[in-house]
C-alpha positions as semicolon CSV with decimal commas, in nm:
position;residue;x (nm);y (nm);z (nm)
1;X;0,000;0,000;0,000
2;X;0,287;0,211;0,079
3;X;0,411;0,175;-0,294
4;X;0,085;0,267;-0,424
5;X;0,031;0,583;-0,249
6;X;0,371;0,692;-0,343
7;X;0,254;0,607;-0,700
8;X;-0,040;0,811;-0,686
9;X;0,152;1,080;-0,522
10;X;0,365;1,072;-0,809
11;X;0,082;1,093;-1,101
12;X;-0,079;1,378;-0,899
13;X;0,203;1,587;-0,894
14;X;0,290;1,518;-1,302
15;X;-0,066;1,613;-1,326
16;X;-0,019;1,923;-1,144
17;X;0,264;1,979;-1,371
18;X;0,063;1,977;-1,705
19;X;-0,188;2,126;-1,569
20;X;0,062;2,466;-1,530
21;X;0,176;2,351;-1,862
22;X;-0,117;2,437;-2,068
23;X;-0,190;2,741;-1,852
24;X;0,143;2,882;-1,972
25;X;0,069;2,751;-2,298
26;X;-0,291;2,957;-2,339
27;X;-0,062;3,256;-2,219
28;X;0,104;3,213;-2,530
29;X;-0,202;3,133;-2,766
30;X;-0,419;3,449;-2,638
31;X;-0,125;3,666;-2,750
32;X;-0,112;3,460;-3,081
33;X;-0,482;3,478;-3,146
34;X;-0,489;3,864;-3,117
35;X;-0,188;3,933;-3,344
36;X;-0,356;3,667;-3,607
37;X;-0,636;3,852;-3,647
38;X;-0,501;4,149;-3,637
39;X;-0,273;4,058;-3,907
40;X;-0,583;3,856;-4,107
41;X;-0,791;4,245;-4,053
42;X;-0,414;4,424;-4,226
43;X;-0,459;4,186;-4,524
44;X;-0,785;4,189;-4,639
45;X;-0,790;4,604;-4,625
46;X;-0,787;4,717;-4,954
47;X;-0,541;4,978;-4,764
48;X;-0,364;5,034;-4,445
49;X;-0,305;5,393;-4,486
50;X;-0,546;5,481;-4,165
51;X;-0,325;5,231;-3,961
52;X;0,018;5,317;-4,060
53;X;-0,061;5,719;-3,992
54;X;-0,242;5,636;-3,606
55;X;0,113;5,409;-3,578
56;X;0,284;5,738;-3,650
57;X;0,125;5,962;-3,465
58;X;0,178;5,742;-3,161
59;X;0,511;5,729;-3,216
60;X;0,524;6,105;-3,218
61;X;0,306;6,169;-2,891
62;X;0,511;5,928;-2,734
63;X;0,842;6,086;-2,804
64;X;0,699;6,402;-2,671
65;X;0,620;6,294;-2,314
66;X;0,937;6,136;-2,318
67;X;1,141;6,437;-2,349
68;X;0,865;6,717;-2,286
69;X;0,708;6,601;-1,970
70;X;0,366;6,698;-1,952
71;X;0,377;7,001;-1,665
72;X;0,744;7,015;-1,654
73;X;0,948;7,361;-1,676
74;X;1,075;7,479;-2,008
75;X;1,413;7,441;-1,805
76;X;1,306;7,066;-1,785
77;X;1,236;7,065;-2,179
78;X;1,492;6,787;-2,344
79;X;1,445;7,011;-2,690
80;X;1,788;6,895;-2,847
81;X;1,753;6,483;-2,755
82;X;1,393;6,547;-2,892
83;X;1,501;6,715;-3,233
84;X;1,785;6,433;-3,256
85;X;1,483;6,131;-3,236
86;X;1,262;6,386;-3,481
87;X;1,529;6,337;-3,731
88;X;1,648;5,970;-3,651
89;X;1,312;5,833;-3,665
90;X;1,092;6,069;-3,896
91;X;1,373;6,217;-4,148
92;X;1,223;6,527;-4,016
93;X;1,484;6,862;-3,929
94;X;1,294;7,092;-3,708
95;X;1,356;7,390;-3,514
96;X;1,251;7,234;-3,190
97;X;1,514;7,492;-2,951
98;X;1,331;7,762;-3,194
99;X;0,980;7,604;-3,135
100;X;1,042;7,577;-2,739
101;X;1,205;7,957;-2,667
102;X;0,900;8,062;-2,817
103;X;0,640;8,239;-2,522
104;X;0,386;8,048;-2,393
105;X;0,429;7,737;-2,605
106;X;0,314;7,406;-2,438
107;X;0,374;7,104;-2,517
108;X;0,058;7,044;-2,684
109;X;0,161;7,304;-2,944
110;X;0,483;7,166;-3,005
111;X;0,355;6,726;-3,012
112;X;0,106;6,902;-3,302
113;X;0,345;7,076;-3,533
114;X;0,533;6,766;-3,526
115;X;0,249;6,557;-3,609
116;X;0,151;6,855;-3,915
117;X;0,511;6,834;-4,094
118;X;0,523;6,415;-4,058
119;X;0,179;6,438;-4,240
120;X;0,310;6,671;-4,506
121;X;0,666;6,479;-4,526
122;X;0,431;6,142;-4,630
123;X;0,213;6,351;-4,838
124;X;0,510;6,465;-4,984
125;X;0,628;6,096;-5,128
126;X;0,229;6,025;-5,245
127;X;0,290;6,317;-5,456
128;X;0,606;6,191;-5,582
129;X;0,606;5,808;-5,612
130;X;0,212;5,784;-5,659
131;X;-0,069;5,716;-5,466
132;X;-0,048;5,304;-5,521
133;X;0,274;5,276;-5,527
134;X;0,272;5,457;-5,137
135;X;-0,013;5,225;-5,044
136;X;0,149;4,889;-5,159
137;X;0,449;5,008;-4,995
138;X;0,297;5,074;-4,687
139;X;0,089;4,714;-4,658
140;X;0,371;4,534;-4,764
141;X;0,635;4,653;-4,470
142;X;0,368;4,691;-4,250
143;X;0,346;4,252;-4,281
144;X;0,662;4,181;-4,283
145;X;0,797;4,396;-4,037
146;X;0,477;4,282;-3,792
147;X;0,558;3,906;-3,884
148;X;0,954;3,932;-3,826
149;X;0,891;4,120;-3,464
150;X;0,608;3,827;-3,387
151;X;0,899;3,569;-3,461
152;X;1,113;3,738;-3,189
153;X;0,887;3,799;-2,922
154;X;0,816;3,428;-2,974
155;X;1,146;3,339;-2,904
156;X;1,159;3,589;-2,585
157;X;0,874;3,409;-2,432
158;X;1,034;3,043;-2,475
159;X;1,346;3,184;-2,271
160;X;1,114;3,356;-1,999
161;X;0,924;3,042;-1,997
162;X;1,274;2,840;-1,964
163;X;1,333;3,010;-1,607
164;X;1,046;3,156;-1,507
165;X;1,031;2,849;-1,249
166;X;1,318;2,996;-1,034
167;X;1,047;3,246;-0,922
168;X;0,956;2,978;-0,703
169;X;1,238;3,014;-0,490
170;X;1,158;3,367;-0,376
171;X;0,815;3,317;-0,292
172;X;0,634;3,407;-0,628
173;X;0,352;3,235;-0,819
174;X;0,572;3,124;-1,154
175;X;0,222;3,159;-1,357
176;X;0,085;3,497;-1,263
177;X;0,501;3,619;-1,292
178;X;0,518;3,467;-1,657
179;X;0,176;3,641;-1,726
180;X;0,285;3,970;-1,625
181;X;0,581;3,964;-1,820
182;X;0,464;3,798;-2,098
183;X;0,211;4,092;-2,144
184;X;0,501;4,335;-2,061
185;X;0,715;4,184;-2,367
186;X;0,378;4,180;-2,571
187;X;0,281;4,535;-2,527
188;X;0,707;4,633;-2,596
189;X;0,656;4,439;-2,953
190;X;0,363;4,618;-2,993
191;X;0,545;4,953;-2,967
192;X;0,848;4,834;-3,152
193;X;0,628;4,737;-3,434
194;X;0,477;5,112;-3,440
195;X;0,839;5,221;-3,452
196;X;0,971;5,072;-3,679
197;X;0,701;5,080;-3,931
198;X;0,722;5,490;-3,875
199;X;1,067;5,484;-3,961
200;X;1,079;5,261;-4,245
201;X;0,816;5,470;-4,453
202;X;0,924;5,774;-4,285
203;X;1,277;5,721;-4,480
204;X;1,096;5,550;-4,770
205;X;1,322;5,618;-5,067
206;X;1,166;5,450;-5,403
207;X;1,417;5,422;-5,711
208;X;1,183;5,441;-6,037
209;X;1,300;5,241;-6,290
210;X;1,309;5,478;-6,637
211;X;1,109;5,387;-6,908
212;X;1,266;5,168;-7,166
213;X;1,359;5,394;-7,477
214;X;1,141;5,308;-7,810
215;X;1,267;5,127;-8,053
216;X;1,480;5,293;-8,345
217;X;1,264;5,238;-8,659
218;X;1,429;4,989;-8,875
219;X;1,577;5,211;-9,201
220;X;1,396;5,121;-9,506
221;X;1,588;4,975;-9,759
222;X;1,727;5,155;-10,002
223;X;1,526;5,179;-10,373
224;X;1,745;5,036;-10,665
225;X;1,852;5,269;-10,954
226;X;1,607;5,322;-11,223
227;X;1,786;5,104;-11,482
228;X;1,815;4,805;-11,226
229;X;1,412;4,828;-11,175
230;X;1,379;4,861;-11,504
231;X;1,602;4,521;-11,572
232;X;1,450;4,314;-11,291
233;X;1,140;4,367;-11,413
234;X;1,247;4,343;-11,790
235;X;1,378;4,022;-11,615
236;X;1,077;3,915;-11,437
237;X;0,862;3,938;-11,757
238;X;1,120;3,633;-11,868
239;X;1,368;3,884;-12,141
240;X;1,656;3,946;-12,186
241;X;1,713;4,315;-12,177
242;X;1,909;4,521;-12,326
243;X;1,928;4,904;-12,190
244;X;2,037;5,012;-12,584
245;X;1,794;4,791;-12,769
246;X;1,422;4,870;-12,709
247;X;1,338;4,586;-12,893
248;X;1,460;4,369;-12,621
249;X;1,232;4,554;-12,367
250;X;0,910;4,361;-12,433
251;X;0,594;4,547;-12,286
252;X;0,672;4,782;-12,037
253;X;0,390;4,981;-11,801
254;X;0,363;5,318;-11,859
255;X;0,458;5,406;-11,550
256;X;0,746;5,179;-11,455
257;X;1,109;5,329;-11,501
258;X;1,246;5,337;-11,836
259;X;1,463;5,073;-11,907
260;X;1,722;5,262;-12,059
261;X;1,821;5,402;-11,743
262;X;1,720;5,761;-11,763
263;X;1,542;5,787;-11,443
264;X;1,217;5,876;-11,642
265;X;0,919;5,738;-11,629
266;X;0,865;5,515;-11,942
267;X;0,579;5,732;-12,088
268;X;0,796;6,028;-12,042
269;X;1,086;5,897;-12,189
270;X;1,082;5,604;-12,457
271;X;0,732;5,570;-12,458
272;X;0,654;5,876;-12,625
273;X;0,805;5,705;-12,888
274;X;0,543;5,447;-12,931
């Protein structure tokens, strides 16, 4: 009996055990299932355009309370870090120190003529590349940029889940830790992928490829003298011919060359003859 309670001790605990399993597993699928559909939504829009400007936008409000705390003195203001990451991240060169020494500006003012000159800077490559061309463009990095980012954060949640165990030791649930962390890496893709996608288009550069020249029209060949027309078609009508012996002309049109070789036609020249 002793053996057998040790046995069952043994399957409850490996029961236990994959139990937690597939509670860290639907950790993993949650996350999954959001960023599928999410990604099924990007591909059946016949555009993404609305998406890739919110991303932006983001991006820009969030670079503003990072260096212009909201409520913090001008003296507090990081204007030149903030003008560096403008530039880095939005190909954008702005008078931010200008913007900020300016009286009574707020940082409100200053997150929305940012946001104004990013939207002209994209409207800027619509106008030049085309309106499709911008629109494929955008769709197509958006995808792969959100597919090579999901790959990653995969892999960053395999090596949390490879240690997250040792939280054990110091007292902590190992599930609700990997949960919170998992959601912590999550929401950091998240804002990577709005990053990066604003950066990519944001330095979009699109090489046209020139239009392939027209063919050169093929020269037309050249017309024979008048006395070799005249022979080859002297020749075709089956005579010999002779450019000094009308006789050996046989009927020639009226309008053919002469065959004596003037250059005339044959009414105009030995014709009138006839």
């Amino acid at each position: 009996k002793a053996l057998e309670k040790a046995q069952q001790k043994v399957e409850a605990r490996n029961f236990e055990i994959r139990k937690n399993l597939l509670k860290f597993d639907d950790v993993m699928n949650d996350q999954r299932k959001v960023v599928y559909e999410q990604r099924l939504e990007l591909m059946q829009a016949e555009d993404v355009a609305e998406a890739v400007r919110d991303m932006r936008h983001q991006v820009i409000e969030d670079l503003v309370a990072r260096h212009i705390p909201e409520k913090a003195y001008h003296e507090q203001w990081e204007t030149a870090k903030l003008r560096e990451e403008v530039k880095r991240i939005l190909a954008l060169d702005l008078p931010i120190e200008e913007w900020a020494a300016e009286e009574g500006i707020a940082e409100e003012e200053m997150r929305k003529r940012i946001i104004e000159a990013s939207d002209r800077h994209m409207a800027q490559k619509v106008v030049q590349y085309g309106e499709p061309v911008i629109r494929m463009a955008e769709k197509s990095l958006l995808l792969q940029i959100l597919d090579h980012l999901w790959k990653e954060h995969l892999l960053h949640l395999d090596h949390l889940r490879q240690g997250i165990h040792l939280r054990g030791y110091g007292q902590k649930d190992p599930l609700n830790e990997y949960k919170r962390e998992a959601f912590a890496l999550f929401e950091a893709m998240l804002a990577n992928l709005r990053l990066t996608v604003t950066q990519v288009l944001s330095h979009l550069e699109i090489r046209m490829a020139p239009p392939e020249p027209e063919p050169a029209p093929e020269p037309e060949p050249a017309r024979p003298p008048a006395r070799k027309r005249a022979m080859a078609m002297a020749g075709a009508n089956g005579a010999e011919l002779d450019p000094n012996d009308p006789s050996s002309w046989g009927k020639v049109p009226r309008n053919a060359p002469c065959p004596c070789g003037s250059g005339k036609k044959y009414k105009q020249c030995h014709g009138r003859l006839v």
